[in-house]
N, C-alpha and C positions, 0 to 999 in steps of 0.2 A: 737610885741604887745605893742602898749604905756599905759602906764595908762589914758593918757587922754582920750583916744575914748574906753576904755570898749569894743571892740569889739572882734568879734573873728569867723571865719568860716573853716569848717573842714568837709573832708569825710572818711568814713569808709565802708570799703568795705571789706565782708566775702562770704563763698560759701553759706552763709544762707542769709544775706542783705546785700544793696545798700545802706548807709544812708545818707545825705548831712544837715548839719546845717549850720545856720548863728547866731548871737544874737548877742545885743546891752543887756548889762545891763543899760544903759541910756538910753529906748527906753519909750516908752506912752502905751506900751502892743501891739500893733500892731504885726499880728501874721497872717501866711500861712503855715498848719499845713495837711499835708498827709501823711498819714503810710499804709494806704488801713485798714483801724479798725477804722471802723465810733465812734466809745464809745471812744477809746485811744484820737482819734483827739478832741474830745468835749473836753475830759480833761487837755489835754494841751492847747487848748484855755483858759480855766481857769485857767493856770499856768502862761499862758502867760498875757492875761489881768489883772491880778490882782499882780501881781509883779511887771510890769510898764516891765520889760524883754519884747522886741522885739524877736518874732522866727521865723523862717522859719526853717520847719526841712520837709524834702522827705526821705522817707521810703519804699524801695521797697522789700518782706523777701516771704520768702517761706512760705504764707498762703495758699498753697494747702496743706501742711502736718502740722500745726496748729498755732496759733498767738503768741507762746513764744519766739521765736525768735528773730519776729519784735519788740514785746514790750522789750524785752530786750534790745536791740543792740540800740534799740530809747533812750533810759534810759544812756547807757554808754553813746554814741554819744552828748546826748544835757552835762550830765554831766561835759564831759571833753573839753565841746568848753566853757561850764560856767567858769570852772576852768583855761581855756587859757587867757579868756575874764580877771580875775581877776587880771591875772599877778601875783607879789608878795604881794599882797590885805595890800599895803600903805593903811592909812586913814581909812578903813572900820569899820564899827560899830564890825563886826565879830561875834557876836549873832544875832542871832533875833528869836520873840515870837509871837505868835498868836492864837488867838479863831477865828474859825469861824462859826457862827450857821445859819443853813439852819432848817428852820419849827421847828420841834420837834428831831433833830439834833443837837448836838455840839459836835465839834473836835477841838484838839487842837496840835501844831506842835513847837518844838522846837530846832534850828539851831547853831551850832556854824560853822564857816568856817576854822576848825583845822587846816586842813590838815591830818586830820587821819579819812578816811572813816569810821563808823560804822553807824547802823540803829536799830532803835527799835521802832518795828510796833504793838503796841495794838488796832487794828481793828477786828473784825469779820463780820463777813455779814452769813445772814440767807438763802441766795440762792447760787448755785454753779454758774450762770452765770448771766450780766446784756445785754440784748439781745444775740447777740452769743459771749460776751468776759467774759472769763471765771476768776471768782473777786478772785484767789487766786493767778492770775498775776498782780493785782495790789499791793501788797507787795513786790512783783519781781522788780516790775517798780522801787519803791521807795528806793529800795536794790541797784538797779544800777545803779540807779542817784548817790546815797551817795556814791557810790564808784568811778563812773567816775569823781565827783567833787571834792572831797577829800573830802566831810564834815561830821561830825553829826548830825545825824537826828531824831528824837524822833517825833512819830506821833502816839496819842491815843483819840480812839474813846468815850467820855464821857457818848452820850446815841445818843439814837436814834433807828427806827425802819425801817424805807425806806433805803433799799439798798442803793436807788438811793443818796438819799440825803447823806450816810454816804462817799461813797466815795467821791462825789462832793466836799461836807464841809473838807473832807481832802487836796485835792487839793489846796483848797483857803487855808486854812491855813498852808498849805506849798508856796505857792505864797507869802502871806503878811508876810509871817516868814524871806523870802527869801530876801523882799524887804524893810526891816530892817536891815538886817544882813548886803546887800551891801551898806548901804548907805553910802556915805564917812562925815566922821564927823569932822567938820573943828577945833574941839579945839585939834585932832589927827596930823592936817596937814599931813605930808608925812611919820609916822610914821606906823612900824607893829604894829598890836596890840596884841604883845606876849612881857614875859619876857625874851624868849628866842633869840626875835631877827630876827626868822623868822615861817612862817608857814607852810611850805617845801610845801607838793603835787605838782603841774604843776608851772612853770616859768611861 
């Protein structure tokens, strides 16, 4: 993986899913997004368009016996091809921050690209499901992104009342927190941006 091309494609295959991702962190958001979970797929179109991240991610998991699997195994898989993509993350800004408000909604998401997985999710939702995807797996989701990527992730719900809106506005400000974080900042040139030299997780 060079640092030049940001790239990085990988599958992952269990006796629960089939996953295949590709991604461009240098990409314009261009995105082909199937997991069979019509709700999952809308949100990672919004992860992916508003990141500027390129994705294709296929997803094939045993939704006859129920959707945490796929959303899971979707979440490690895009994670750790992000974390391939980044290489030894020379140059990168390595935080990044974000509001994003939808209607009568605001959320906000906070990123470092440590190398040391952790998440912390202050959201609630008022309903157990948004059509049949059941919203106590979207903290699942966002658990296993921070871990397949190595990062820290801080995502809190400020106000709002539509389900709808409150997960959505999350999404996006995990996208533009995300596409902060990567950006490479040229007064950094080819350096880590730690004291210590490096930021270990994925080579």
């Amino acid at each position: 993986m060079s640092q030049a091309s940001r790239t990085a494609s990988l599958s992952r295959t269990t006796s629960e899913t089939d996953i295949s991702v590709e991604l461009n962190l240098d990409g314009t958001g261009v995105y082909r997004i199937s997991t069979g979970i019509g709700f999952l797929d809308h949100m990672l179109e919004q992860l992916s368009r508003h990141s500027l991240i390129d994705i294709t991610l296929a997803a094939k998991g045993d939704l006859h016996i129920d959707q945490h699997h796929t959303t899971e195994d979707s979440a490690i898989a895009l994670g750790e091809a992000f974390a391939r993509a980044l290489g030894d993350r020379r140059g990168i800004a390595r935080f990044g921050h974000a509001y994003a408000p939808m209607d009568e909604t605001l959320t906000r998401a906070a990123i470092d690209i440590s190398g040391r997985p952790y998440s912390v999710w202050r959201v609630q939702f008022t309903q157990s499901k948004l059509g049949d995807f059941d919203t106590e797996l979207f903290e699942h989701w966002f658990h296993s992104f921070a871990q397949g990527a190595g990062i820290t992730l801080h995502v809190e719900n400020l106000y709002g009342r539509n389900n709808h809106h409150i997960v959505e506005s999350s999404f996006k400000a995990v996208a533009r927190a995300l596409r902060a974080a990567i950006e490479l900042d040229p007064r950094k040139g080819d350096a880590i941006p730690s004291t210590k030299g490096t930021l270990g997780g994925h080579g």
